[in-house]
N, C-alpha and C positions, 0 to 999 in steps of 0.2 A: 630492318626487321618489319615484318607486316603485321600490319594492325588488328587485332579479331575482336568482335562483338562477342560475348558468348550468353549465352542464354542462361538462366538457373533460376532453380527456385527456391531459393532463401539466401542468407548472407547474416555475417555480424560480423559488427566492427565493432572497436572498443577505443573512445575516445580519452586518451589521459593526459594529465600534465599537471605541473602548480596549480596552488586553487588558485592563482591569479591569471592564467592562462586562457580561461574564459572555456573549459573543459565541458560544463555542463550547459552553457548555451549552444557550444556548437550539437551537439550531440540533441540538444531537444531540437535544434534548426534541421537538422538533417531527418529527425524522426520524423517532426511536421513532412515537411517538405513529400517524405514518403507516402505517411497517409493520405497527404492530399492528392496525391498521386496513383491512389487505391491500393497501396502493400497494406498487407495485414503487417501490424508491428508491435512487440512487447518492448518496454525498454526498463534499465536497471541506474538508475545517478548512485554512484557511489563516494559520500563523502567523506573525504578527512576529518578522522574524532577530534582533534585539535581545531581551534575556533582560528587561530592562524598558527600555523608550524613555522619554520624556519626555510624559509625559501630555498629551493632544491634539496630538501631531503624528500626520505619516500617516508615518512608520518605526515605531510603536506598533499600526498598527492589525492588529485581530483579525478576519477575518473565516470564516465557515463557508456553506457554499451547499452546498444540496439540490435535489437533480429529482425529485421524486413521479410516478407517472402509473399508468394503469389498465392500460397495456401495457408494452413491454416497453422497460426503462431500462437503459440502458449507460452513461453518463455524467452527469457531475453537471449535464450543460447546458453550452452557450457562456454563453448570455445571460440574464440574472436577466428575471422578468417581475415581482417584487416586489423592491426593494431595502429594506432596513431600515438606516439611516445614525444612530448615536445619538450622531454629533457631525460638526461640519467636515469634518474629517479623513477619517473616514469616508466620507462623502460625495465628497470630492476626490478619494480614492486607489481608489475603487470607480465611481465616477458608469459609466466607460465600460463598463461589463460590464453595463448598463440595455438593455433593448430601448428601440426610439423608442415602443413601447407601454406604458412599464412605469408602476409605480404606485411613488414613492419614498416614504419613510415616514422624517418626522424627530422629532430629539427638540426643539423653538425653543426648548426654555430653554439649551441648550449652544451654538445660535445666535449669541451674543452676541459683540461686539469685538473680546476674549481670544482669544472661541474662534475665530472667523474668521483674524484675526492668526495663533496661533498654526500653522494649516495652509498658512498661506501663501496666503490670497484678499489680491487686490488690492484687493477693491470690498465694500461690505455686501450684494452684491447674487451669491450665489455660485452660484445657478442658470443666471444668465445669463453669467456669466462661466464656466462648464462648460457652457454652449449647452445643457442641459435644459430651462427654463423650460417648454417643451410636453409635456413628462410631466406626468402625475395626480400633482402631490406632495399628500401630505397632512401639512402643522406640525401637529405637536402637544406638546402640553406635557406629552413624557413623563415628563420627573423633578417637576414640580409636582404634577401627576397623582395620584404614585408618594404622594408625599408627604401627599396629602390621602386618599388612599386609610389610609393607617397611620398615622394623626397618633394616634389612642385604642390605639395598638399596644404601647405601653410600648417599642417599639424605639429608640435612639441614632440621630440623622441619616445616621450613615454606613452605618448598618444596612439603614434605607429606603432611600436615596438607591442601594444594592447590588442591592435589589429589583427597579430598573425593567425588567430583562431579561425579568422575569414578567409586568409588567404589557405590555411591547411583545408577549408571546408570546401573550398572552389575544388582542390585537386579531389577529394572523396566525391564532388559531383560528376567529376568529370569519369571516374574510374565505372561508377557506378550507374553513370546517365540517367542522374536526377536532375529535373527541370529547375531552375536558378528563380524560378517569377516569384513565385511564394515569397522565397525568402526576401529574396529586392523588394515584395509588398510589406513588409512585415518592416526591415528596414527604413523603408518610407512612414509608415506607422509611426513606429520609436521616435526618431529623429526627425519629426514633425516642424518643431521648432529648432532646429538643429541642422540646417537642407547641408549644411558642408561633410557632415557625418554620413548623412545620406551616399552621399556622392563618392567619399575614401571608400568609406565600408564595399559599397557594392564592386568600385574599382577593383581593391586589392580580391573579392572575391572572384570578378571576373581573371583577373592575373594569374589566380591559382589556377584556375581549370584552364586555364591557356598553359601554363607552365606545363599542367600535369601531362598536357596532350604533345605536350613539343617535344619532353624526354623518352627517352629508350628505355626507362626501366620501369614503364606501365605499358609493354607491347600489348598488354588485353585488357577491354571493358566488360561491363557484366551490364546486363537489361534482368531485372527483375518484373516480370510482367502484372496487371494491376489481378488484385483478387476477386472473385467471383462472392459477392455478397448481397445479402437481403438488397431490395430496393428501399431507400428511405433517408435520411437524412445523418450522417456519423461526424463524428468532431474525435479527435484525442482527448482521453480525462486524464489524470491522475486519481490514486484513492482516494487522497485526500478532499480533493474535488470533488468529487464524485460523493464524497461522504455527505458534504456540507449540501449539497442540492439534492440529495436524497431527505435529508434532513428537512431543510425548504419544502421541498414537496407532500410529505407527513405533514407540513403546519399548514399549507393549503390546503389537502383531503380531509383534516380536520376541525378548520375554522378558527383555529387557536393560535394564535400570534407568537412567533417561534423567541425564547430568550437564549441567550448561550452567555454563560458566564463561564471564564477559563483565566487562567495563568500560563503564560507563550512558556511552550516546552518542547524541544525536539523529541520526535518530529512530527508532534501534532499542531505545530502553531497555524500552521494553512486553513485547518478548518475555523478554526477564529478568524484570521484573515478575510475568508473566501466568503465568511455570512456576513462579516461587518462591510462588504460592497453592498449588499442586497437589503439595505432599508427599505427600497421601494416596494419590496414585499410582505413588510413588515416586520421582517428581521429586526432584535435589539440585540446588541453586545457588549460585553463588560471585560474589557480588561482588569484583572483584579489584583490585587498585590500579593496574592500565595495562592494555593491549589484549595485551603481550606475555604476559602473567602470563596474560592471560586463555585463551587457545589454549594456551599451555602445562600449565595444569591439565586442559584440555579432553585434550590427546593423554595424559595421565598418565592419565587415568580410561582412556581411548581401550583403554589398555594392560591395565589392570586387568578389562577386561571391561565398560564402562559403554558406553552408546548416547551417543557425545559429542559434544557441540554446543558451538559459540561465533558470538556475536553481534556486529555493529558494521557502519559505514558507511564509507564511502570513507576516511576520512583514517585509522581503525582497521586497516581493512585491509591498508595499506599497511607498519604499523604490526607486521601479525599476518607479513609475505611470508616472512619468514626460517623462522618456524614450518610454516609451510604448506610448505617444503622437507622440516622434518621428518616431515612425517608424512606426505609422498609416499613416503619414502625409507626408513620405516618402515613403510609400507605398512599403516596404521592407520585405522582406521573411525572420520569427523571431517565433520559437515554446519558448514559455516560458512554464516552467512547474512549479507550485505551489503542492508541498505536502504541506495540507492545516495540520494544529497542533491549540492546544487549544489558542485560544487569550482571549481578545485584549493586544496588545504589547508584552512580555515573553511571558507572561502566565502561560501556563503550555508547556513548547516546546517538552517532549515525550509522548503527549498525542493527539489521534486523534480527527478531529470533520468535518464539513462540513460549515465552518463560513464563508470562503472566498470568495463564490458564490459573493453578493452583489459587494465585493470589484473587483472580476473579471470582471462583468457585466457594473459597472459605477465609477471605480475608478480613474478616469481620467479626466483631465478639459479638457472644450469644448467639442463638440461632435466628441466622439472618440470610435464608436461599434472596438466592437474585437470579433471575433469567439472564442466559447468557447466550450473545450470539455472535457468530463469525463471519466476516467478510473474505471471502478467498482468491477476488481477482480486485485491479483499481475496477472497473468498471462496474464488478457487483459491489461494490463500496455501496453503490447508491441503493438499490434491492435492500441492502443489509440495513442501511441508514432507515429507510423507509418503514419496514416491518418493525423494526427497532423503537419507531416512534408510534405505531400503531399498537403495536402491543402495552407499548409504557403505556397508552390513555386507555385505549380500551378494558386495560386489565387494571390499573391505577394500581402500577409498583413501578418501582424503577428497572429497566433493564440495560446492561451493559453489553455496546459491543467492541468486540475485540477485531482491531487489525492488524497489519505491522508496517514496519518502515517498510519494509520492501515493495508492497503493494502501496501502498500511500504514496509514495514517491515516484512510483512506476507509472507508467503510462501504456495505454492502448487502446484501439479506436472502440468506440460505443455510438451506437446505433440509442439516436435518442427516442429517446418513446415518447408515446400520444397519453398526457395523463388521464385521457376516458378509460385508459386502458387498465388502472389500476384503482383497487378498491377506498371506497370512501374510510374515510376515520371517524367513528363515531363515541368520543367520549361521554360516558355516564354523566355526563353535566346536571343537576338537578336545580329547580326552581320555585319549585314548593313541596309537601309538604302534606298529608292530614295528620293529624295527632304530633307529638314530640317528635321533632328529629331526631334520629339514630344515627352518627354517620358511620358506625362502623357494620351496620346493618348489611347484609350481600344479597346479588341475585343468586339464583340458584346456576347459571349454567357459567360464568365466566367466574362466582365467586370475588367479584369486585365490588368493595365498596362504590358508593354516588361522589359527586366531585363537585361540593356546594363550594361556590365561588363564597368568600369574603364579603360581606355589605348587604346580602342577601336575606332579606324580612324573612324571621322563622328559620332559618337555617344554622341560627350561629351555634359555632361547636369549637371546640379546642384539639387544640394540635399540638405536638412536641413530642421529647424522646422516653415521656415514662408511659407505662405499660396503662392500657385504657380498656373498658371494658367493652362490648357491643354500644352502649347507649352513651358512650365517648366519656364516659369520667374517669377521673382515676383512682386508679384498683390495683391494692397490692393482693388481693387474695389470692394464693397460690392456684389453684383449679382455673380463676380468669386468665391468669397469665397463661397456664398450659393450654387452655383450648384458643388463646388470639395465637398463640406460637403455633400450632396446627394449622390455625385457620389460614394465618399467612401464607404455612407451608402449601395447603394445599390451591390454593390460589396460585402458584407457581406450576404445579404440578398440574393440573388445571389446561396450562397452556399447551400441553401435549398434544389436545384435543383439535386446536388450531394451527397446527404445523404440518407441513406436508409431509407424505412417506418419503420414509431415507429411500434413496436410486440408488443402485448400483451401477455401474457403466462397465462394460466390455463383457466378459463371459456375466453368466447370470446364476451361475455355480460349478462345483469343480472344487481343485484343488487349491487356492490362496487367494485371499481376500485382501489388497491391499487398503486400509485406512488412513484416511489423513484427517486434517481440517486446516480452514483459513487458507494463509496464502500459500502454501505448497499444491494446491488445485492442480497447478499450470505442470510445474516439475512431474506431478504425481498421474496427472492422464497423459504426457507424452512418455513418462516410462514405462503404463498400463500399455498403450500402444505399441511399442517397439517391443517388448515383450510377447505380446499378442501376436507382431509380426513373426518374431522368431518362433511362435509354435507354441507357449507357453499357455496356460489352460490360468490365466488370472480375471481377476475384476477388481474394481476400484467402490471404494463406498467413502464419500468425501463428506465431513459433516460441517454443514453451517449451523445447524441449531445443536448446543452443544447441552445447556440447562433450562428447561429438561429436554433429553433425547426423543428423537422422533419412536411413536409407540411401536414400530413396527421393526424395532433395532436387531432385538432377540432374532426376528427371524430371519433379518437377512446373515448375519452371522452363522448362523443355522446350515447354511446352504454351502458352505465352504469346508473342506478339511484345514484348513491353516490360514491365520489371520497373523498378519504382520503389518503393525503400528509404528506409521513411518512421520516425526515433527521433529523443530527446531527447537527443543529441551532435550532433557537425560530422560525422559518418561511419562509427563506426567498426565497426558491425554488417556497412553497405556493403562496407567492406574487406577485413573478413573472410571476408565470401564470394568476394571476390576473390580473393581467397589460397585459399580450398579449391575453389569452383568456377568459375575462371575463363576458362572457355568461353559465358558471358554476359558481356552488356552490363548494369549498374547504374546506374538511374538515381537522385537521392537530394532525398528532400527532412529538411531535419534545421531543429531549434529547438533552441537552447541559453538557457533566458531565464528559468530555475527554475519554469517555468510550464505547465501539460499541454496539451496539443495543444488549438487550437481545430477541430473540424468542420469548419467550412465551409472553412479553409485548405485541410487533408487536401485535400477535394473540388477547390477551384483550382487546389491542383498535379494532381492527376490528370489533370485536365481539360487541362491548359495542354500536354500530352505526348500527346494523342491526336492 
C-alpha cells in the first residue's frame, strides 16, 4: 500500500484511558509539541468526577482532546477525527465523540474478558455493539509493545507497563508529523536526576512512531501546516494560569503587594498553586483550613494595604456570601474569582457549567450589588484577572470574577504582552488629611471611598460589618442606612462609566442576535460563523462585563429582530436581562450536562428561530 502525506487544515484527537494511563500528559505533550510548532490549538482535559474509580470502569475514565489547525481554532472541536481508547471503557464512554470518518486506535492487550466485562459490553464483539465497526480501527498491542520495547530497561513491570502513554504518543507523531524534540527536551527537563527515565521514556516514544510507520493500517500521514500569526513571543496558558498572572500583573500596575488566601477546591486550586511559585514578585499565600477563613484573611490584608484576592468554585462560594457582605459594607478592595463546576453542592466538581451567575449576582443578604465579570477564553483569563484587580482598588469594593473549568483547564496559545502596553492601577490610597478624617467620604467621579492604610497618623477609623455613617461611626438611623445602601449601589453602577461598549461580531443587525458570555466565546463565534457561511443574517454579542452591563446594551439589542440567549444553566443570564432590560423579547437555548457546548447544536437552535 502506498504511503500519502496529506495536507489539511485542522485535526482532533481525543486522547482517553484510566486516570492511570497517563491520559492527560500525553494530550498536553502532544498540544505543546503543536504549538511549538506554530498550530493554533484549543484543548479540553476531561476528568474523572471520582478522586479514583475502579480501574477499567468508564466513571474512571480520563480523557484529554485537542484541535490543532493552521488557522484559526476557537474550540477544542465537536468531534475527534483520531480517538486513542487504551482500554474498554475508554472506548465505550468516548466511541460517540468519533466522526463516521475517524481512525480509533486501541490498546488489544486490555481487550480481554475482564476488561470487556468490566465496562460493561455485552458481547466480545464491542465495535459492533457501539455500531463503529466502519471506522479505520487500528488493534494494537500497546502494552506488549511497551514492554518489548524496555525489557533490557532495568525498569520493574509496573514501570514499563506506566510508559505505554509514550509509546501511544510516538505513533500520534508519526500519523500526524509532529516533531519528537520538544518533547525529548521536556523529558530531559523532568528526569533530570533521573537520566535512565530519560532514556526508556524517549526509547519507547521513539518505537511508537517507528511501529506506527512500519504497519499497514496508518497508510496516510496528515501535515498540518504552522499558522499565520502576530509577530511576537506565544507560550500555551491555561485559565487558570492565565488567571493568576493576570492577577500578578494588577499587583505590579498598582504597587500593592498581591495576598491570596484560598481553600484548594476543584478546579480552582492552580491559581493558589501558580501565585504561591511567584514570591519573588511579592506574591503571599495562605492555604487556609475552609473557604471562610479564606476570604476572611483575604479582607484583613484587604485592610492593611494588600491587593487581595480569594479563590474557589461554586459550593466555596456560597460558603464565602457572609464575607462578601463584609467587605461590600467595608467598602474594601477584594477580586474573588469563582471557577464555576457542575452543582448544586459536589455535584459533579470536574465538570463545567455556567450555574453560578445567579449565586454571583444576588447571593448575599441585604442589599449587597458586587461587580461582576467574566473571563470567556483561558488566555483572556488574564485581561479578566487584570481589570478585576484594577477595578477592586480603583473603585474600593470587591469584584468577582467568574470562569469555568472548562476554560481554566483548557489551554491555548497567548501572545504575551508588553505590560507598557496596559494601564496603570492607581488605588485611592490616602496619607493625610485636613480637618477629621471621613473614610466613608467619596470622590465625585468613581464614587469610591480613600483607602487609609492602618498605622497611618490621623487617619484612624473603624471597620466591620455594622452599618456606618459617612464620618465612619456607627449608625443605626434608619435614613443613614438607606442613603450608605444607595451609595454603595451606586458606586457599582458607577462602573458602567469605565467599561468598554458591548461589540458585536459578524452581521451588525438583521434578523438574530446571538448572546452569550464567559467561556462559550469559542463555541458561540465558530457557530456565528458557519452560519454566516451558510447565508444566515446573524451576529453575536458576547458579554464579559456582566454587573453592571455595558451602557450601550439597550441599543445593541435594538438592532436585531430576534435575540437568542445561548449558556450552560436552565436560564439564568436570559433572566437577567429580563430584569434589567425588559423591553425585549429572549429567546433561550441552555445545556446543563457538565459538558461545553457542542457547535453544530448552537447552529440548530439558531436556525430553528429564523
Amino acid at each position: 500500500m502506498q504511503h500519502k502525506v496529506i495536507d489539511t487544515n485542522e485535526i482532533v484527537i481525543r486522547f482517553t484511558g484510566d486516570s492511570g494511563d497517563g491520559m492527560q500528559l500525553t494530550g498536553t505533550l502532544f498540544a505543546d509539541a503543536s504549538a511549538l510548532f506554530g498550530n493554533e490549538i484549543s484543548t479540553f482535559p476531561d476528568y474523572p468526577a471520582e478522586i479514583r474509580a475502579p480501574q477499567g470502569t468508564v466513571s474512571g475514565v480520563s480523557g484529554f482532546q485537542v484541535h490543532i489547525g493552521s488557522g484559526e481554532v476557537r474550540t477544542p472541536g465537536d468531534y475527534c477525527d483520531v480517538l486513542v481508547a487504551m482500554n474498554p471503557a475508554a472506548l465505550k464512554s468516548n466511541a460517540k465523540w468519533a466522526k463516521p470518518t475517524a481512525t480509533i486506535i486501541i490498546d488489544t492487550d486490555t481487550f480481554d474478558e475482564k476488561g470487556l466485562e468490566k465496562a460493561g459490553f455485552k458481547t466480545n464483539d464491542p465495535f459492533t455493539e457501539l455500531k463503529i465497526e466502519d471506522r479505520n480501527i487500528i488493534c494494537s498491542p500497546i502494552t506488549t509493545l511497551t514492554k518489548e520495547s524496555l525489557k533490557d530497561s532495568g525498569l520493574d513491570n509496573k514501570a514499563i507497563i506506566r510508559s505505554k502513554n509514550m509509546f501511544v504518543l510516538g505513533m500520534c507523531y508519526f500519523m500526524f508529523n509532529r516533531p519528537m524534540e520538544y518533547t525529548e527536551q521536556y523529558l530531559q527537563k523532568k528526569f533530570k536526576k533521573k537520566p535512565q527515565l530519560i532514556d526508556t521514556n524517549i526509547k519507547v516514544l521513539r518505537d511508537g512512531a517507528n511501529y506506527a510507520s512500519n504497519i499497514h493500517a496508518i497508510p496516510n500521514t496528515y501535515t498540518i501546516k504552522p499558522a499565520k500569526a502576530e509577530p511576537g513571543l506565544y507560550r500555551n496558558i491555561s485559565g487558570n494560569q492565565a488567571t493568576a498572572w493576570g492577577l500578578l500583573a494588577a499587583s505590579e500596575k498598582s504597587g500593592r503587594p498581591l495576598f491570596c488566601g484560598s481553600y484548594p477546591i476543584t478546579p480552582a486550586t492552580n491559581i493558589l498553586e501558580e501565585l504561591a511559585i511567584h514570591k519573588y514578585l511579592g506574591a503571599k499565600t495562605l492555604q487556609c483550613e475552609d473557604e471562610i477563613s479564606g476570604i476572611c484573611t483575604a479582607i484583613g490584608a484587604a485592610y492593611a494595604g494588600n491587593f487581595a484576592v480569594t479563590t474557589t468554585s461554586g459550593p466555596g462560594l456560597s460558603l464565602k456570601s457572609e464575607a462578601l457582605g463584609l467587605a461590600t459594607i467595608t467598602e474594601l478592595p477584594l477580586v474573588i474569582v469563582d471557577v464555576q463546576r457542575s452543582g448544586p453542592s459536589t455535584g459533579i466538581p470536574t465538570k463545567t457549567e455556567q450555574t453560578d451567575l445567579n449565586q454571583a449576582l444576588y447571593g448575599r443578604n441585604g442589599e449587597c450589588p458586587i461587580a461582576v465579570i467574566a473571563a470567556h477564553s483561558p488566555s483572556h483569563c488574564f485581561d479578566a484577572a487584570f481589570y478585576a484587580g484594577k477595578f477592586a482598588m480603583e473603585h474600593m469594593m470587591p469584584v468577582l470574577l467568574l470562569t469555568e473549568g472548562f476554560i481554566a483547564n483548557g489551554t491555548e496559545p497567548w501572545k504575551i504582552p508588553a505590560m507598557k502596553d496596559y494601564p496603570e492601577i492607581n488605588p485611592p490610597i490616602i496619607t493625610e488629611c485636613e480637618g477629621k478624617f471621613k473614610p466613608f467620604e467619596r470622590d465625585e467621579v468613581r464614587y469610591a471611598r480613600k483607602w487609609a492604610l492602618p498605622g497611618t497618623l490621623g487617619l484612624e477609623h473603624r471597620v466591620g460589618g455594622l452599618e456606618k455613617n459617612p464620618a465612619g461611626a456607627v449608625s443605626s438611623d434608619p435614613l443613614v442606612h438607606e442613603e450608605m445602601v444607595a451609595r454603595r449601589a451606586e458606586k457599582v453602577r458607577r462602573l458602567a462609566n469605565f467599561l468598554p461598549e458591548q461589540k458585536i461580531l459578524g452581521d451588525q443587525e438583521g434578523d438574530v442576535l446571538m448572546v452569550s458570555w464567559g467561556g462559550t466565546f469559542g463555541h458561540m463565534y465558530t457557530a456565528m460563523k458557519e452560519l454566516k457561511d451558510q447565508g444566515y443574517n446573524v451576529g453575536l454579542a458576547h458579554f464579559d462585563y456582566i454587573f453592571p452591563l455595558p451602557k450601550n446594551t439597550a441599543e445593541v439589542f435594538s438592532k436585531f429582530k430576534k435575540i437568542i440567549v445561548c449558556e450552560l444553566n436552565s436560564g439564568q443570564f436570559a433572566n437577567y436581562l429580563r430584569a434589567q432590560h425588559p423591553d425585549f423579547k429572549y429567546l433561550q437555548y441552555n445545556k446543563v450536562q457538565g459538558q461545553p457546548f457542542i457547535v453544530v447544536d448552537i447552529v440548530n437552535a439558531v436556525k430553528a428561530i429564523f
